[in-house]
C-alpha positions as CSV (number, residue, x, y, z in Angstrom):
1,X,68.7,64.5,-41.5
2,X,72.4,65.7,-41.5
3,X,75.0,64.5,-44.3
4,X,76.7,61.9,-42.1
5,X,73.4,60.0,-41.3
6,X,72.8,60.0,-45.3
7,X,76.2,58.6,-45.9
8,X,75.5,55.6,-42.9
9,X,72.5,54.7,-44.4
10,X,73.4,54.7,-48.2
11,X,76.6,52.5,-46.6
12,X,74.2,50.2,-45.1
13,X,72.5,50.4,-48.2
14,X,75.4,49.2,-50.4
15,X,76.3,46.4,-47.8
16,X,73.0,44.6,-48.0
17,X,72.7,44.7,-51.9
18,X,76.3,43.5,-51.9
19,X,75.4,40.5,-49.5
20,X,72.4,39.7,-51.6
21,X,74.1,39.8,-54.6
22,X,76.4,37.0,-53.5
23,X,73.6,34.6,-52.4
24,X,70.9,35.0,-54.9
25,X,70.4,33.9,-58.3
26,X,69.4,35.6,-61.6
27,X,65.7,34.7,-62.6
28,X,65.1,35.2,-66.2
29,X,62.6,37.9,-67.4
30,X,60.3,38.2,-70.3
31,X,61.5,41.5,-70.5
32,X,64.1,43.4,-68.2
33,X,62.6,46.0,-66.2
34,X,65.2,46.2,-64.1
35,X,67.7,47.9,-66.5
36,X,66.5,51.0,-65.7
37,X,69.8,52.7,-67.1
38,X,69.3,50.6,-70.4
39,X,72.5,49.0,-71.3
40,X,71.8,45.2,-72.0
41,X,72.6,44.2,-68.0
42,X,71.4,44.5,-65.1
43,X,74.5,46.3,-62.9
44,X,75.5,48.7,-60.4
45,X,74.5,51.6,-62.7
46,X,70.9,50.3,-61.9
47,X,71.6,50.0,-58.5
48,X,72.8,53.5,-57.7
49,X,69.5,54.6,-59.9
50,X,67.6,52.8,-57.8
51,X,68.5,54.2,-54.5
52,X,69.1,58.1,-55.8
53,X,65.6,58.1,-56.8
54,X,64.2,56.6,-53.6
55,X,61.3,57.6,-52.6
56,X,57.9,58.6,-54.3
57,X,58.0,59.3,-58.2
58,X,57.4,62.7,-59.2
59,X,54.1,64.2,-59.9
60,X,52.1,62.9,-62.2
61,X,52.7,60.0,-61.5
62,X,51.0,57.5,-63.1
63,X,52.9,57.0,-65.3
64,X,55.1,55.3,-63.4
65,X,59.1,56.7,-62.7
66,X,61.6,54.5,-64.6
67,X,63.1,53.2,-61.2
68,X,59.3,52.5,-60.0
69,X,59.8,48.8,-61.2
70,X,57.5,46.8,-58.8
71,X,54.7,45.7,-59.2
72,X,55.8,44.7,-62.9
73,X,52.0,45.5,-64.4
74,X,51.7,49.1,-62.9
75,X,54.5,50.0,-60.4
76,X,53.1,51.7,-57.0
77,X,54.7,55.1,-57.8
78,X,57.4,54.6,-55.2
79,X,60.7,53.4,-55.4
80,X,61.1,51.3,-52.8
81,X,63.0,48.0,-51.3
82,X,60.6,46.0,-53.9
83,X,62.2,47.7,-56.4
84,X,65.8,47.4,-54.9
85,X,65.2,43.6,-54.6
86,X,63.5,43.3,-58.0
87,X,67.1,44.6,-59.3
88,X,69.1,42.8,-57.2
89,X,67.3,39.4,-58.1
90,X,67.7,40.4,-62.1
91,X,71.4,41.3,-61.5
92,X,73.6,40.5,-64.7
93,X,72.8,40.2,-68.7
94,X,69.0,40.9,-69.4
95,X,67.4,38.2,-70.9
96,X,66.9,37.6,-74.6
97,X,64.1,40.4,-76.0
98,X,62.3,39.7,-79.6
99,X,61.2,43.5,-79.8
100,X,62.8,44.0,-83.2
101,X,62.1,43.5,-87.3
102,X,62.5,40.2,-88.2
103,X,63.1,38.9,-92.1
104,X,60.6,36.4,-92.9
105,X,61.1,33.3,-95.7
106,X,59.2,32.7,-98.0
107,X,56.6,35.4,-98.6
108,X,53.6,34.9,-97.0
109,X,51.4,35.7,-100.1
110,X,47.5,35.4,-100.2
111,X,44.6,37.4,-102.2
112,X,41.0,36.9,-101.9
113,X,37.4,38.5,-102.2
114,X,38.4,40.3,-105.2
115,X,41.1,41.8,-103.6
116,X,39.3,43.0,-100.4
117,X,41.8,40.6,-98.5
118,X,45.1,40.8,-99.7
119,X,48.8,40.4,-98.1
120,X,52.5,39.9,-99.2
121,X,53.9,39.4,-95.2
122,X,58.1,39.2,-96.2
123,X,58.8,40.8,-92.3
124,X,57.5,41.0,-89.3
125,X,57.9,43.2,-86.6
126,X,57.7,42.3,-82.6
127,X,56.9,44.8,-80.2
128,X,57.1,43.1,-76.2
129,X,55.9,44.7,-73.0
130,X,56.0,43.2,-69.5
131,X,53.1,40.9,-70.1
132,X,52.5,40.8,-73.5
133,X,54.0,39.8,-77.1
134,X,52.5,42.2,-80.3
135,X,53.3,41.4,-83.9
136,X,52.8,43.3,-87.1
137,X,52.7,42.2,-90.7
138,X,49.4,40.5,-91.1
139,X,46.4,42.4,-92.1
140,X,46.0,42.9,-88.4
141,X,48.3,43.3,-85.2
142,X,48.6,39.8,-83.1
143,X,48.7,39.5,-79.7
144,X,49.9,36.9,-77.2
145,X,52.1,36.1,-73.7
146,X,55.7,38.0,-73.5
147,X,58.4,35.5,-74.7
148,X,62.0,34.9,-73.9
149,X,63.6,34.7,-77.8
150,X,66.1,31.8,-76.5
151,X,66.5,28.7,-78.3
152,X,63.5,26.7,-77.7
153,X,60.9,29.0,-76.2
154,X,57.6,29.1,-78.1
155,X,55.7,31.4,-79.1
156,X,51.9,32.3,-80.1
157,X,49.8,35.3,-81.2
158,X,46.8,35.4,-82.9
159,X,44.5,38.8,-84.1
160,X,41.2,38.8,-85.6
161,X,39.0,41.2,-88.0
162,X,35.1,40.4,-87.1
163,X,33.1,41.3,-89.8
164,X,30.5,39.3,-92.0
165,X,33.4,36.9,-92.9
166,X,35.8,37.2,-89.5
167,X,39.5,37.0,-90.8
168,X,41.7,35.2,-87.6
169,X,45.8,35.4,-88.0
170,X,48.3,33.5,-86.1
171,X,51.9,32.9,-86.1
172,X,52.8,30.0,-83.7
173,X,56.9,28.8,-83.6
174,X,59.6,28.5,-81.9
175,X,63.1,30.5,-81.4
176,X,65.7,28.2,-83.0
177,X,68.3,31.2,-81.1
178,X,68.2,34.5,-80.1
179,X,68.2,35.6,-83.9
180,X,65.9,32.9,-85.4
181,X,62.5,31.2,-85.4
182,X,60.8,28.5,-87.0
183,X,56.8,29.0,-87.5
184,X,53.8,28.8,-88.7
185,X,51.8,31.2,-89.9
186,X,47.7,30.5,-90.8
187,X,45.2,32.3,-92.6
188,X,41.6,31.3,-91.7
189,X,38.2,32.8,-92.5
190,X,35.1,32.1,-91.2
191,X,31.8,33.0,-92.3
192,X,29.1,34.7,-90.3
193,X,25.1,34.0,-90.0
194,X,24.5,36.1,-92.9
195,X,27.6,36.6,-94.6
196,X,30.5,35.0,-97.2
197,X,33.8,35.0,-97.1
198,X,34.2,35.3,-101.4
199,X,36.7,32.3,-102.1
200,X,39.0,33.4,-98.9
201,X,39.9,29.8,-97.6
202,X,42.0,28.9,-94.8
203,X,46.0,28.9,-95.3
204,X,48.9,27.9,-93.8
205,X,53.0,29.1,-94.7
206,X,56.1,27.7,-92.8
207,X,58.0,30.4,-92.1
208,X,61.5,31.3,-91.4
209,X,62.6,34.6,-88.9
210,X,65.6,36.0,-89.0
211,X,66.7,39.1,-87.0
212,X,67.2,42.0,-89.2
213,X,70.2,44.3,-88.0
């Protein structure tokens, strides 16, 4: 394929995403794949990685290639017009992402089993994939569903620790901003067939997050 059939078709390219552009609307994202040169929006930057890197992703491949952003669990190791269209549909600021240390007030501070379970949670830390919400602090990680952190979206994660008394941890809230959550955070054991849980009781904190810097 000479030069001057490369050039028509990257022009016919730029024409289309340009048309789109103008009739479609933004859908917000749990996460924003589509920034594929990461800057905080979704922008012609994106675009032009898209289309230099069309074709399949280089070997090995999975992992997926950065501009492979379609299908959002796995990618298809191509980049391809779902991916050009996945850009084009995301086009503008990226949504709000939690991923981040967060202050948490008060102290979330428990000891029980002489000592065996014991925490002091004063931060927590969100980690957010496409599909899924992790957050560290309590005695084990908690999962849940990816989250938009704008005012009024909700939030829930949960993590157990089976054992003869099986410790369960959730934080349940709600983002008050993009900086801020209110929640609740709970504490509950629960015996097994032939176990105790040693004065470990079930407990609940209100709990304030705040964005660290």
């Amino acid at each position: 394929m000479n030069s001057r059939r490369i050039g028509r078709r990257v022009h016919w390219w730029l024409l289309m995403v340009v048309t789109m552009i103008a009739v479609r609307s933004r859908t917000a994202q749990a996460v924003c794949p589509a920034d594929v040169v990461p800057s905080g929006t979704v922008d012609v930057n994106d675009l032009l990685a898209v289309i230099t890197s069309w074709g399949p992703c280089p070997l090995p491949c999975p992992p997926r290639c950065t501009t492979d952003i379609m299908p959002l669990t796995s990618g298809d190791c191509t980049t391809d017009v779902n991916d050009l269209l996945a850009v084009i549909t995301a086009w503008g600021p990226c949504p709000c992402n939690p991923s981040g240390s967060w202050a948490s007030t008060p102290a979330a501070n428990y000891s029980c089993a002489f000592g065996l379970v014991s925490f002091n949670i004063t931060q927590w830390t969100f980690s957010q994939s496409a599909t899924t919400l992790s957050v560290m602090g309590a005695p084990t990680t908690m999962t849940g569903a990816a989250v938009v952190c704008g005012s009024g979206q909700a939030f829930s994660v949960s993590g157990s620790i089976p054992g003869s008394c099986t410790e369960t941890y959730t934080l349940v809230g709600t983002f008050t901003s993009a900086d801020s959550f209110a929640a609740t955070f709970t504490a509950t054991y629960t015996p097994g067939s032939a176990g105790a849980c040693f004065g470990c009781t079930t407990h609940q904190w209100s709990v304030t997050g705040t964005r660290n810097p």
